[in-house]
Structures are given as C-alpha cells and as structure tokens.
C-alpha positions as CSV (number, residue, x, y, z in Angstrom):
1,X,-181.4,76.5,-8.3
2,X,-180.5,73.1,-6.7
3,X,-183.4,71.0,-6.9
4,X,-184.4,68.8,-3.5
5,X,-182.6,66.3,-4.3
6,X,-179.5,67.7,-4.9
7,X,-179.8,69.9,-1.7
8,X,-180.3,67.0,0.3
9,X,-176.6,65.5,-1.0
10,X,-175.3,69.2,0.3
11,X,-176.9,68.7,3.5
12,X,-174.7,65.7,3.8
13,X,-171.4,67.1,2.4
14,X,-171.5,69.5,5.3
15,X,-172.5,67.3,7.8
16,X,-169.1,64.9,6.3
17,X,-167.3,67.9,6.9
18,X,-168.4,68.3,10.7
19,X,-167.9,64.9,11.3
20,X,-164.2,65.1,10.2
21,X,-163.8,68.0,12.9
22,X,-165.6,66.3,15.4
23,X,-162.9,63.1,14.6
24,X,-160.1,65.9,14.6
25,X,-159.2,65.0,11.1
26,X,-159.8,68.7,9.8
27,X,-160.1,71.9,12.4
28,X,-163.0,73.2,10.2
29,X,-164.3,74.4,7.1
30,X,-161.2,76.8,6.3
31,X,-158.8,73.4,6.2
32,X,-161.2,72.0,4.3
33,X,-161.1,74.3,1.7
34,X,-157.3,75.6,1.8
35,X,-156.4,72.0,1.2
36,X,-158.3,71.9,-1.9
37,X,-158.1,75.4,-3.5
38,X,-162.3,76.5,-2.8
39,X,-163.5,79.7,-2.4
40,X,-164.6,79.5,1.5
41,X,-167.2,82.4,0.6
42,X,-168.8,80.1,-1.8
43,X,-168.5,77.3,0.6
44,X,-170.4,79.6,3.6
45,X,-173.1,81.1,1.3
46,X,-174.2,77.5,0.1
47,X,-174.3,76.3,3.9
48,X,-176.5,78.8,4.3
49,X,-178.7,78.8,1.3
50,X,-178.1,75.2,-0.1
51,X,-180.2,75.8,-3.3
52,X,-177.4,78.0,-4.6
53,X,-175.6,76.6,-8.0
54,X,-172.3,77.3,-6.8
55,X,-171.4,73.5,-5.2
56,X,-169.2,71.2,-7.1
57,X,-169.1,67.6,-7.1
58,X,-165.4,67.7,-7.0
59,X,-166.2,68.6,-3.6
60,X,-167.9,64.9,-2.8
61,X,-164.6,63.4,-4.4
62,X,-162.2,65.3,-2.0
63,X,-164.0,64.2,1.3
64,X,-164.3,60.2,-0.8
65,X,-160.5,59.7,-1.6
66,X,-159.0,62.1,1.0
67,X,-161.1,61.2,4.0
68,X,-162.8,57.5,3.3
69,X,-165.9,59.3,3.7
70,X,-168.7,56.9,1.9
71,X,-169.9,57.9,-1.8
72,X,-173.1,55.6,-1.6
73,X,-173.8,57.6,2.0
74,X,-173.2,60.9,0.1
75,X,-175.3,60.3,-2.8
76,X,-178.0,58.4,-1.5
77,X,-178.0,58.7,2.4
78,X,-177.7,55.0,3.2
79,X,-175.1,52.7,4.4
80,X,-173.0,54.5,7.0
81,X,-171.0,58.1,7.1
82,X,-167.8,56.1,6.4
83,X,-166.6,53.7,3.6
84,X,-165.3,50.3,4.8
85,X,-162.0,49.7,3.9
C-alpha cells in the first residue's frame, strides 16, 4: 500500500501526463505508455486506486528526461510543472 506521501507524487504523475495532452505533446495515456513499454492496465488501475504498489519511479524519469517535466515539482510539489531549461 502506497503511503500518503507517496500517493500524493502519483497524483502529480498523472496530472504531468494531462498536462502533456493538454500541450499536444502526447494524445493520452496509451502514447504514454507505448512509448515506454508499461502495462496501460496497471497504469488505469493505479489512477483509479493510487495506493496500489504497482507504480514505478521509472515512470517519474520518463516524463523528467523525455518531456522537461520538473523532478523537484514531481517529488515535492513546488516550483512549477515544468523544469527550466
């Protein structure tokens, strides 16, 4: 079982992942997880119970170096959604 913390870093891995749609850089969650080999069954049944153990951090790294999507934003919730370059 995730604990809060960690549920609250899921929260904002899916919310990175809407964003990216909403900028047109991914169509959705299926591009998402083609592109890096996930299980899009896993990736449905944490949205909707995030205190699954099924999420993996590699996850974080993905949106990080593929999509300049900020690690201190993912972690810890400050700064803003995107890293500066």
């Amino acid at each position: 079982m995730q604990t809060k913390d960690s549920q609250k870093i899921i929260e904002r891995f899916f919310k990175a992942l809407y964003y990216l749609k909403e900028q047109k850089r991914i169509r959705g969650k299926q591009t998402f997880t083609n592109q890096f080999n996930i299980n899009r069954w896993n990736l449905n049944t944490l949205e909707k119970d995030m205190s699954r153990d099924i999420f993996q951090p590699a996850w974080l790294n993905y949106l990080v170096e593929n999509y300049n999507i900020s690690a201190e934003w993912l972690i810890t919730g400050k700064g803003e959604i995107t890293a500066r370059k």
